[in-house]
LOZAVEX-631304 format. One record per residue: residue in three letters; residue number from 1; y negated, z, x of N, C-alpha, C in turn. Coordinates in pm, whole numbers, always signed. Layout:
BEGIN
Ala	NUM	Y	Z	X	Y	Z	X	Y	Z	X;
...
END
This chain:
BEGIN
Unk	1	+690	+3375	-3708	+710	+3399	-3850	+578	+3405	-3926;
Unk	2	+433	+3430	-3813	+321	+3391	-3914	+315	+3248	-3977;
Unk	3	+226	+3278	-4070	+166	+3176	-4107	+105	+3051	-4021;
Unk	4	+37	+3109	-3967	-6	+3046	-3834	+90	+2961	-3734;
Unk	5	+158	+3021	-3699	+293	+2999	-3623	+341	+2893	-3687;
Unk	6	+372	+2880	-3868	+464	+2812	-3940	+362	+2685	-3908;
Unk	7	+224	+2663	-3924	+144	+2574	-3947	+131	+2474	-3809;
Unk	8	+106	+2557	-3698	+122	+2527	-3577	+261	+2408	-3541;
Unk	9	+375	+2442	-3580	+490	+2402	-3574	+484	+2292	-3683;
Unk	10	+418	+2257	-3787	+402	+2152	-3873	+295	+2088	-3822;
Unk	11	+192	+2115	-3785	+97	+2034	-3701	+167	+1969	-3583;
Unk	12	+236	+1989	-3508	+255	+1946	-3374	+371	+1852	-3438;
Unk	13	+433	+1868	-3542	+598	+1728	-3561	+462	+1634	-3629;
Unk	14	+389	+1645	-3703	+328	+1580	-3749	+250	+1486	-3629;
Unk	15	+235	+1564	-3501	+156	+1437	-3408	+212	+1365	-3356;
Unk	16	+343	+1443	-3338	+451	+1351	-3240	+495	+1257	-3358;
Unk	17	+493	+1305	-3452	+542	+1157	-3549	+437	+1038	-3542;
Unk	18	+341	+1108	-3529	+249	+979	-3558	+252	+929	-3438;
Unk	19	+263	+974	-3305	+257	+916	-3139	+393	+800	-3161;
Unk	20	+504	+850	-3224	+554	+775	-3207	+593	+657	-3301;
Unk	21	+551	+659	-3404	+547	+536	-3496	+360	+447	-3441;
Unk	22	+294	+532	-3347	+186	+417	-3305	+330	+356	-3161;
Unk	23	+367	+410	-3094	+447	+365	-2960	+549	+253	-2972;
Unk	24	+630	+265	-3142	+730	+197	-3175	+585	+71	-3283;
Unk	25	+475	+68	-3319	+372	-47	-3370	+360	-122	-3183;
Unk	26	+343	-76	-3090	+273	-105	-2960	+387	-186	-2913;
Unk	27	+501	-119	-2941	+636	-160	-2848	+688	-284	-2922;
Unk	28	+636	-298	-3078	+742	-392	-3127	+876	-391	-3120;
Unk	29	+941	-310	-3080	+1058	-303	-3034	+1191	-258	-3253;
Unk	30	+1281	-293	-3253	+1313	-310	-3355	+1386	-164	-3393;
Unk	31	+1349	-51	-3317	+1459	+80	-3360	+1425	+163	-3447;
Unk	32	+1470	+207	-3528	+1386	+355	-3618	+1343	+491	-3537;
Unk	33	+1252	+546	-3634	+1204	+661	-3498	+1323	+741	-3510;
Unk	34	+1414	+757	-3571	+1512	+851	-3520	+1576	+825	-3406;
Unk	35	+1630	+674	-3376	+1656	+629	-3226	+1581	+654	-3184;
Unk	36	+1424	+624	-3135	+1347	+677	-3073	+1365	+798	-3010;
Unk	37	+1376	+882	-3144	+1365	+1026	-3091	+1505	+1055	-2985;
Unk	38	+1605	+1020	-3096	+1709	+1056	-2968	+1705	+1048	-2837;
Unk	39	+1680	+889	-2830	+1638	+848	-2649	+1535	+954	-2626;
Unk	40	+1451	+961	-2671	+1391	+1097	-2585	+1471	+1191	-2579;
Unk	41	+1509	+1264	-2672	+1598	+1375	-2666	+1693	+1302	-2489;
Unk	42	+1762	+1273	-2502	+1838	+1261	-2369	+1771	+1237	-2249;
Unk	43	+1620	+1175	-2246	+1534	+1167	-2157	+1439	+1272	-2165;
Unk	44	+1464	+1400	-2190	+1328	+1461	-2205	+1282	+1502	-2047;
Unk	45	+1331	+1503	-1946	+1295	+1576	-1854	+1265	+1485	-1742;
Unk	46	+1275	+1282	-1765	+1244	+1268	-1655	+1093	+1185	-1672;
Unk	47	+1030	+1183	-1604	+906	+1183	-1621	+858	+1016	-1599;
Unk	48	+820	+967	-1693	+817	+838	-1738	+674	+797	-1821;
Unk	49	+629	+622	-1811	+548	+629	-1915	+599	+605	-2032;
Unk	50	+544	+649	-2123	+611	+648	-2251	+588	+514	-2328;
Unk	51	+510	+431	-2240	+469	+288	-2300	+582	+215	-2223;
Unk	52	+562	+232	-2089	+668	+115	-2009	+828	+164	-2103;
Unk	53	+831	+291	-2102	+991	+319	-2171	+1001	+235	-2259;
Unk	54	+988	+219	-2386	+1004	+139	-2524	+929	+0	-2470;
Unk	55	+922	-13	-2406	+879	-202	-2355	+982	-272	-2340;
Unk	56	+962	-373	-2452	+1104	-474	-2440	+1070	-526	-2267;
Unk	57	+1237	-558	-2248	+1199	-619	-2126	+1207	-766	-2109;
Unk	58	+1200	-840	-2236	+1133	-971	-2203	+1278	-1015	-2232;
Unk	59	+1276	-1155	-2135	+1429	-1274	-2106	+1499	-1212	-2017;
Unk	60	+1584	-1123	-1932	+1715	-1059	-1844	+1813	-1097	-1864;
Unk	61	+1892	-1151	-1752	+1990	-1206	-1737	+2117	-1127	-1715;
Unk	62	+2105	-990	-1668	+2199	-882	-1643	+2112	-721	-1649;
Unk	63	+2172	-642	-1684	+2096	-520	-1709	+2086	-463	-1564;
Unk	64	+1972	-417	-1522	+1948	-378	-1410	+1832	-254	-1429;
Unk	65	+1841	-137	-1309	+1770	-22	-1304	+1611	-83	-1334;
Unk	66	+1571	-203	-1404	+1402	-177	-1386	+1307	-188	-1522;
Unk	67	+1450	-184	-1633	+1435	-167	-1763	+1532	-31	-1791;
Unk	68	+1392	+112	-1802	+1500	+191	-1834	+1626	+202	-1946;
Unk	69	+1589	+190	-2035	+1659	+218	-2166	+1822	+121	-2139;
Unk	70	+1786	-3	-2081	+1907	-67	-2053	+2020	-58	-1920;
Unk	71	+1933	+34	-1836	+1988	+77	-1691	+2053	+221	-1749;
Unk	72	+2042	+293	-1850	+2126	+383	-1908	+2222	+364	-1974;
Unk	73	+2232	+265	-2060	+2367	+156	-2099	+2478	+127	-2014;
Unk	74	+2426	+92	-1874	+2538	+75	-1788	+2612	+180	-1667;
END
């Protein structure tokens, strides 16, 4: 409820916003950061790079475990 506290908690959304609008510039990938965020939200606990995650996976012919985001789809 300090001040401090309040500022702390606006500093830190403020980095993760910016981490992730540089991750979604890197990824090219076409989602808004609110998708973004969600997929994290449901992935928060398994331990991943956060670059390979949002990496398109190119030309795939069937969704398979070695593109995460699309091995959770199925």
């Amino acid at each position: 409820n300090s001040e401090n506290a309040v500022l702390s908690q606006v500093y830190v959304a403020m980095i993760v916003h910016l981490l992730l609008a540089y991750l979604k510039f890197r990824s090219k990938i076409g989602w808004s950061l609110q998708e973004m965020i969600q997929l994290l939200q449901l992935n928060v606990f398994k331990r991943t790079d956060l670059e390979a995650f949002f990496k398109p996976p190119g030309k795939i012919s069937k969704i398979d475990a070695s593109y995460p985001l699309l091995a959770m789809a199925s």
